[in-house]
N, CA, C and O atoms as a Tinker XYZ file with bonds, in Angstrom:
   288  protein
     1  N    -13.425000   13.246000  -28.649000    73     2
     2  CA   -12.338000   13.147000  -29.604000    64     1     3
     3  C    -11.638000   14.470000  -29.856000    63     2     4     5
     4  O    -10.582000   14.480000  -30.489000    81     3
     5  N    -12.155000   15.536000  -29.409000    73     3     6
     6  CA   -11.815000   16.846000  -29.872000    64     5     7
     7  C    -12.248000   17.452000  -28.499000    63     6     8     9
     8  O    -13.250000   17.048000  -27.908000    81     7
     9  N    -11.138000   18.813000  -27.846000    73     7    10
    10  CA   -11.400000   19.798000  -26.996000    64     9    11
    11  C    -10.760000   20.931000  -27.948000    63    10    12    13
    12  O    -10.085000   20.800000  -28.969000    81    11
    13  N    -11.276000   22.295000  -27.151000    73    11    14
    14  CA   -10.755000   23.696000  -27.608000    64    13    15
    15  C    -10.082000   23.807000  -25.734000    63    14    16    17
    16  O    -10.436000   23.494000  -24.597000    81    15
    17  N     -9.337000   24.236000  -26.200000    73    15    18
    18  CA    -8.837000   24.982000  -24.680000    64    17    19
    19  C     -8.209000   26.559000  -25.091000    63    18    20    21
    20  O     -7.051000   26.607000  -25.504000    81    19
    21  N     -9.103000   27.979000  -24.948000    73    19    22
    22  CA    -8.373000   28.997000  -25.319000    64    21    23
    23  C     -9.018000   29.006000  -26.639000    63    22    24    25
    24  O    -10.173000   28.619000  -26.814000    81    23
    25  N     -8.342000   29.401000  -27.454000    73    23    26
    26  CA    -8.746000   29.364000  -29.226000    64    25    27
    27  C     -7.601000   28.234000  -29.677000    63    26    28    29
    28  O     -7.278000   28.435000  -30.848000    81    27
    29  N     -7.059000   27.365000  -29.220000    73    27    30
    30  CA    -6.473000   26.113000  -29.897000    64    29    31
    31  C     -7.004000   24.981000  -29.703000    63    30    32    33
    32  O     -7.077000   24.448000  -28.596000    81    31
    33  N     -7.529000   24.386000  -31.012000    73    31    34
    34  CA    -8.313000   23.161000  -30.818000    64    33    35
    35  C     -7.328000   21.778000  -31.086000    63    34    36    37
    36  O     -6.321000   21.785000  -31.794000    81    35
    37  N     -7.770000   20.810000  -30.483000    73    35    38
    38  CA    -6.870000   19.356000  -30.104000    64    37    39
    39  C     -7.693000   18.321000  -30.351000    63    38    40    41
    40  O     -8.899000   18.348000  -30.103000    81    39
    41  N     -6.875000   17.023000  -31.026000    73    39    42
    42  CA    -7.548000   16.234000  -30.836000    64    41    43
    43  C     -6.562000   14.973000  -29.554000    63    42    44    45
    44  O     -5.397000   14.875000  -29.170000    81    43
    45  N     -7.769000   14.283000  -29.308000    73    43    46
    46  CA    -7.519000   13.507000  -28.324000    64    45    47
    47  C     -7.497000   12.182000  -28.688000    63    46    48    49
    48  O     -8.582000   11.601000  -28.695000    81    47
    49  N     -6.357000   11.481000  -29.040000    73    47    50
    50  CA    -6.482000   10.265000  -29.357000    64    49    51
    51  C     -6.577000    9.124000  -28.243000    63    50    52    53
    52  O     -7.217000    8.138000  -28.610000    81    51
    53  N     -6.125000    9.085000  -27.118000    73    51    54
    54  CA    -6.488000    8.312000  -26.234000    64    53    55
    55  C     -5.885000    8.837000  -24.462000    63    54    56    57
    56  O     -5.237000    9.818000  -24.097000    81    55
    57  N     -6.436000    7.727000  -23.742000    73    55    58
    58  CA    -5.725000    8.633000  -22.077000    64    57    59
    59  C     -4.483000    7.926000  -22.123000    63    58    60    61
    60  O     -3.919000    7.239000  -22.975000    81    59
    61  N     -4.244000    8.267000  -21.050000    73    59    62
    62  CA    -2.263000    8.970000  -20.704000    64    61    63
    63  C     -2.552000    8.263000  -19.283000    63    62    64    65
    64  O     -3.300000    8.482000  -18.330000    81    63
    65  N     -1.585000    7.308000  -19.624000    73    63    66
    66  CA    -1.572000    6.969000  -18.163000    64    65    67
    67  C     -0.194000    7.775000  -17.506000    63    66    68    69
    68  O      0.766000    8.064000  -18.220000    81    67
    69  N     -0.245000    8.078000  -16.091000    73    67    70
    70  CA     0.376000    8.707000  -15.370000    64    69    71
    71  C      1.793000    8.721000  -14.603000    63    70    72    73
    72  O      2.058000    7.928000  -13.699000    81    71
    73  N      2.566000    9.595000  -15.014000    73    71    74
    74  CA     4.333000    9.208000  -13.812000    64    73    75
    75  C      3.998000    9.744000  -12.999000    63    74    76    77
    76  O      2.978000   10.426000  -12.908000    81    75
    77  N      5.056000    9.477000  -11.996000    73    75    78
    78  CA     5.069000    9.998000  -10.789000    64    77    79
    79  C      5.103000   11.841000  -10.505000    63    78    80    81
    80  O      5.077000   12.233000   -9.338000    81    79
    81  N      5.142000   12.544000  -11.298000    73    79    82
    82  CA     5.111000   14.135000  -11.370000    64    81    83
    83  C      3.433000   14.510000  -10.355000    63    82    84    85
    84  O      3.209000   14.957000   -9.230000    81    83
    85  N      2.877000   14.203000  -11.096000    73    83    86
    86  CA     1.975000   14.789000  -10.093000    64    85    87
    87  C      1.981000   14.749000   -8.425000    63    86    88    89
    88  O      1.442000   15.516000   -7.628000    81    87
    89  N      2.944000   13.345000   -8.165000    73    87    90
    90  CA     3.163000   13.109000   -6.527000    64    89    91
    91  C      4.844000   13.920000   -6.276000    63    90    92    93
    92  O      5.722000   13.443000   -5.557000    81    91
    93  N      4.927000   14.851000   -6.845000    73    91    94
    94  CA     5.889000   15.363000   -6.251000    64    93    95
    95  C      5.608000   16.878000   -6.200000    63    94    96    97
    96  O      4.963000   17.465000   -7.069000    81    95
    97  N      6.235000   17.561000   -4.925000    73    95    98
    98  CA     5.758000   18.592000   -4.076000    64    97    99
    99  C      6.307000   20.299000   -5.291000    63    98   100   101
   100  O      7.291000   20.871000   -4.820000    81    99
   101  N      5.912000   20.765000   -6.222000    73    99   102
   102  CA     6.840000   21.587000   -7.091000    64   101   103
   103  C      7.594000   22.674000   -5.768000    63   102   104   105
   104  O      8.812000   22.823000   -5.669000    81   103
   105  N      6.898000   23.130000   -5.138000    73   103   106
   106  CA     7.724000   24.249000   -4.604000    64   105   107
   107  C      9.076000   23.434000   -3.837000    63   106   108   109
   108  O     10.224000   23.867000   -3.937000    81   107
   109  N      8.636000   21.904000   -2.889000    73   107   110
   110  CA     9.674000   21.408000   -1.999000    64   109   111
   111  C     10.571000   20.081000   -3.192000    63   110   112   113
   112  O     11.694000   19.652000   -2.926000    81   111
   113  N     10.170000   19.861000   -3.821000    73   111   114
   114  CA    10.445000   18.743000   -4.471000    64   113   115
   115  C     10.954000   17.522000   -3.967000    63   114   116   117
   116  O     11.936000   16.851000   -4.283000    81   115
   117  N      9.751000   17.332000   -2.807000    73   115   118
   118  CA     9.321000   15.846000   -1.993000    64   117   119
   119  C      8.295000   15.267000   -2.879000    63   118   120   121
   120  O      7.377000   15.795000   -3.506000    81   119
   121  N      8.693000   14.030000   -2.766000    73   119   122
   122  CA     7.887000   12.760000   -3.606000    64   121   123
   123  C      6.975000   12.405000   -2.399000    63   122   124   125
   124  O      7.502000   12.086000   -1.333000    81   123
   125  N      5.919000   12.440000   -2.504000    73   123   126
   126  CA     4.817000   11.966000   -2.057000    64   125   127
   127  C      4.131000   10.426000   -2.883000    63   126   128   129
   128  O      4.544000   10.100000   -3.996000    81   127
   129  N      3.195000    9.708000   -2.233000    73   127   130
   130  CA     2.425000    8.870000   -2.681000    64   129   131
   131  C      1.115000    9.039000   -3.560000    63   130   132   133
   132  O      0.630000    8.536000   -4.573000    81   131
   133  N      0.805000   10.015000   -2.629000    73   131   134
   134  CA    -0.439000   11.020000   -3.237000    64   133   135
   135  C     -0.242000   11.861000   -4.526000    63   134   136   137
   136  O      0.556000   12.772000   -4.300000    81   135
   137  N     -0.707000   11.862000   -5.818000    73   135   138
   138  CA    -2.561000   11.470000   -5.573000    64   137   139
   139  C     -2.133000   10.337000   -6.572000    63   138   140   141
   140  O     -3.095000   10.365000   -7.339000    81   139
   141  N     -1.528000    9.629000   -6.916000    73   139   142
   142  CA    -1.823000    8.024000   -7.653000    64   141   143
   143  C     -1.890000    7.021000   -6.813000    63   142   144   145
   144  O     -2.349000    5.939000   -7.178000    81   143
   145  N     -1.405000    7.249000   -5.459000    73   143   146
   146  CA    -2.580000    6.074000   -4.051000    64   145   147
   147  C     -4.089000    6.386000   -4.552000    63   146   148   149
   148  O     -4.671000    5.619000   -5.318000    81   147
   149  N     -4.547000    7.319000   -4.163000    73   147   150
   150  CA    -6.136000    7.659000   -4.827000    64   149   151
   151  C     -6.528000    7.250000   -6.098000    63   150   152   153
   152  O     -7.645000    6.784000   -6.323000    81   151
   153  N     -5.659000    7.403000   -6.943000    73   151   154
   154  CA    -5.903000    7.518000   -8.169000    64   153   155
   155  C     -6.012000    6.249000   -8.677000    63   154   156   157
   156  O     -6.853000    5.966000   -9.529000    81   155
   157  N     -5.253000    5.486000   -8.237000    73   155   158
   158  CA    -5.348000    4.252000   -8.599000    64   157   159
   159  C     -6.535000    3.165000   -7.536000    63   158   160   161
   160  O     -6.253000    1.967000   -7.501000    81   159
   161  N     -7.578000    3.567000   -6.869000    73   159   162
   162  CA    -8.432000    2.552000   -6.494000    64   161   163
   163  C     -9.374000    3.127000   -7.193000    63   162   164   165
   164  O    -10.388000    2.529000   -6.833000    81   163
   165  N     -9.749000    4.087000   -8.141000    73   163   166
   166  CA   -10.281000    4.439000   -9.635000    64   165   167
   167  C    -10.111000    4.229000  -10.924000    63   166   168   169
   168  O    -11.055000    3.883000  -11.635000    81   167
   169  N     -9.148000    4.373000  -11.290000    73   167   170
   170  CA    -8.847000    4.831000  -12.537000    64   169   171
   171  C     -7.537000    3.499000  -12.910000    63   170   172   173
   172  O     -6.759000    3.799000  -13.815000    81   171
   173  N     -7.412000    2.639000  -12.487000    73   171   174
   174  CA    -6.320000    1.743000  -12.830000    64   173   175
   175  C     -6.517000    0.436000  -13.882000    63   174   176   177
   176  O     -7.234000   -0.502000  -13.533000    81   175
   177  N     -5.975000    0.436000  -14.925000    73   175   178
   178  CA    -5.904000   -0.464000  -15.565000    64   177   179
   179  C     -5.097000   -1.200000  -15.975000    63   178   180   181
   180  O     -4.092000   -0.552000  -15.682000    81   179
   181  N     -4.694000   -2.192000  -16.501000    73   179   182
   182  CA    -3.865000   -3.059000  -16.843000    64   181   183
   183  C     -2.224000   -2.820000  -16.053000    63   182   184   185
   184  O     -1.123000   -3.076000  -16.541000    81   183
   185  N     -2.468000   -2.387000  -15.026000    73   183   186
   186  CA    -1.044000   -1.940000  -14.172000    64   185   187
   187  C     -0.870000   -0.487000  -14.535000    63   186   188   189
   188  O      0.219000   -0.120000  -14.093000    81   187
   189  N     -1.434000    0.392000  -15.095000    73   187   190
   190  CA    -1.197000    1.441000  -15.070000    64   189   191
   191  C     -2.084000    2.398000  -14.689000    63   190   192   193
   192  O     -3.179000    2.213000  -15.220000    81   191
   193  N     -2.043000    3.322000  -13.997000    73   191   194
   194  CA    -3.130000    4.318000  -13.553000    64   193   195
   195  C     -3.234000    5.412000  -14.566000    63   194   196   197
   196  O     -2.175000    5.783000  -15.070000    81   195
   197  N     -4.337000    5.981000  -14.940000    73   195   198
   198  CA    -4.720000    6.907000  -15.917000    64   197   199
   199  C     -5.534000    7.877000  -15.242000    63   198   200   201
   200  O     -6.542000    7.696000  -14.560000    81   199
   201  N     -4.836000    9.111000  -15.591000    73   199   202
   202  CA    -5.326000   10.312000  -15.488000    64   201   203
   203  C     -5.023000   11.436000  -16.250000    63   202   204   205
   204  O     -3.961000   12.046000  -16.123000    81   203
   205  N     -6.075000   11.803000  -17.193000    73   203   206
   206  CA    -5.529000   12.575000  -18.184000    64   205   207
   207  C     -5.551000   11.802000  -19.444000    63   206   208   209
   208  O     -5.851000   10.627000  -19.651000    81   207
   209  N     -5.038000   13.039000  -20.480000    73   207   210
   210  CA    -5.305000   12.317000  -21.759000    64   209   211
   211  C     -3.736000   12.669000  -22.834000    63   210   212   213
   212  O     -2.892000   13.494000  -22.485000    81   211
   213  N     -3.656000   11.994000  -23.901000    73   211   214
   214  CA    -2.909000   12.613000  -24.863000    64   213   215
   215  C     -3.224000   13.971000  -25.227000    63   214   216   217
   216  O     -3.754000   14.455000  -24.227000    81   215
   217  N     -3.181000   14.721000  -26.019000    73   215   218
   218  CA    -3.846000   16.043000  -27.063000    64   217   219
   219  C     -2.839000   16.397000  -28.022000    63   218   220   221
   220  O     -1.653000   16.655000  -27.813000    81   219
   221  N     -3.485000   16.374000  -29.120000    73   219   222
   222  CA    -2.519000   17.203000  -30.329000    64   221   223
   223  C     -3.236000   18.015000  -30.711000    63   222   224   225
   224  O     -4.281000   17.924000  -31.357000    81   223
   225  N     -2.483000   19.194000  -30.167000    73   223   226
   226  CA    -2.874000   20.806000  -31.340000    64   225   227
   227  C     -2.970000   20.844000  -32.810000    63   226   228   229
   228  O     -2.170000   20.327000  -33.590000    81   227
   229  N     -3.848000   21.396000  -33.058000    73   227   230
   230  CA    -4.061000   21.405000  -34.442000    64   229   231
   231  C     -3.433000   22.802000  -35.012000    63   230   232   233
   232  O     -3.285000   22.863000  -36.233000    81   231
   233  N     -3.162000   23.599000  -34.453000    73   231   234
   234  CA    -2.001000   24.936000  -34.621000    64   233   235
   235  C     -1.578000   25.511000  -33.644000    63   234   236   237
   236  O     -2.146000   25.407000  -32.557000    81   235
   237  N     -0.211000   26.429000  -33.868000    73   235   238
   238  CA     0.148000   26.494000  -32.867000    64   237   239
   239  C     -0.423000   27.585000  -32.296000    63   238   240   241
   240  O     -1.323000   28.069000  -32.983000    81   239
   241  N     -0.061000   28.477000  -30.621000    73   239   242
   242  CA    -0.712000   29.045000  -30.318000    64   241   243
   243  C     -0.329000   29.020000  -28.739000    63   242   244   245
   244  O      0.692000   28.480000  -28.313000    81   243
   245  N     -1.516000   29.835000  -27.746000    73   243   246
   246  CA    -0.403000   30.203000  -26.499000    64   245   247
   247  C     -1.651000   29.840000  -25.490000    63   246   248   249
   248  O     -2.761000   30.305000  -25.750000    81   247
   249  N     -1.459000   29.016000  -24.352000    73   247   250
   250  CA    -2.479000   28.730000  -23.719000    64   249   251
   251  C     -1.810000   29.481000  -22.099000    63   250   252   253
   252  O     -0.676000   29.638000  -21.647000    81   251
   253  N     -3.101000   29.774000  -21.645000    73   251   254
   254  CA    -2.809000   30.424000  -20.306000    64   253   255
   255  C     -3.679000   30.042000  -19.054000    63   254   256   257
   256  O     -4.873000   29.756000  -18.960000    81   255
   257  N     -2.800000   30.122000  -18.242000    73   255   258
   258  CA    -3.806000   29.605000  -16.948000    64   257   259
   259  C     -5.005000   30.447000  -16.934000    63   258   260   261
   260  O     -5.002000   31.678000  -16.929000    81   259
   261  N     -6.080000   29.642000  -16.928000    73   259   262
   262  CA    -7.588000   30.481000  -16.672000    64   261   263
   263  C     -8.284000   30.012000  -18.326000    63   262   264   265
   264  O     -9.496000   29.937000  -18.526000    81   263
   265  N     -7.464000   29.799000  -19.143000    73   263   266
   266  CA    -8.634000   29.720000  -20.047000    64   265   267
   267  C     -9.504000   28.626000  -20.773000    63   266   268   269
   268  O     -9.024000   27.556000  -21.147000    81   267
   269  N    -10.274000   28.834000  -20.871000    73   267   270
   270  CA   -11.479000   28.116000  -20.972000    64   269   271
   271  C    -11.524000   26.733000  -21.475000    63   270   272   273
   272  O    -10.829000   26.659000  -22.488000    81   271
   273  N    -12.203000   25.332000  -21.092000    73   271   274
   274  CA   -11.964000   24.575000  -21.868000    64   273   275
   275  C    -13.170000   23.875000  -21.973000    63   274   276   277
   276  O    -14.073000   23.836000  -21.137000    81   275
   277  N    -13.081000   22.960000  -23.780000    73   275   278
   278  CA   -14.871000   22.791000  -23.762000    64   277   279
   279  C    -14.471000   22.118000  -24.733000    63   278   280   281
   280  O    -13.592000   22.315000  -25.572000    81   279
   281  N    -15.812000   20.584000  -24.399000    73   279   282
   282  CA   -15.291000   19.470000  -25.015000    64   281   283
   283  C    -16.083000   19.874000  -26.554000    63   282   284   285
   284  O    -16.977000   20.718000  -26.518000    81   283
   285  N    -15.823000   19.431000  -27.467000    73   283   286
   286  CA   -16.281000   19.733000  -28.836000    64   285   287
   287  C    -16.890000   18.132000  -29.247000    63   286   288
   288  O    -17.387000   17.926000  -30.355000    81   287
């Protein structure tokens, strides 16, 4: 129900099902299939594939690649 990522803590009210962003290439910005082909003979429910979650910060604050995250 709760992660810290960094020194900002979140709560997690439920998962996030997924758009198409993750299947597209950032540097070429080609749409691929991949990874919700994969993703979805796992993680699929009611027509939607889930990966990932909601999160609301509980203050604000600055998160950076590399730092730490830990479920509470």
């Amino acid at each position: 129900k709760r992660i810290r990522v960094g020194a900002i803590t979140m709560r997690v009210p439920k998962p996030c099902a997924r758009c198409s962003i993750p299947g597209v290439d950032p540097d070429t910005a080609e749409a691929t299939k991949e990874p919700l082909k994969t993703l979805a003979t796992f993680r699929k429910r009611k027509n939607e594939i889930f990966f990932g979650v909601n999160a609301i910060a509980d203050q604000l604050g600055e998160l950076c690649v590399g730092d730490e995250a830990e479920v509470l």
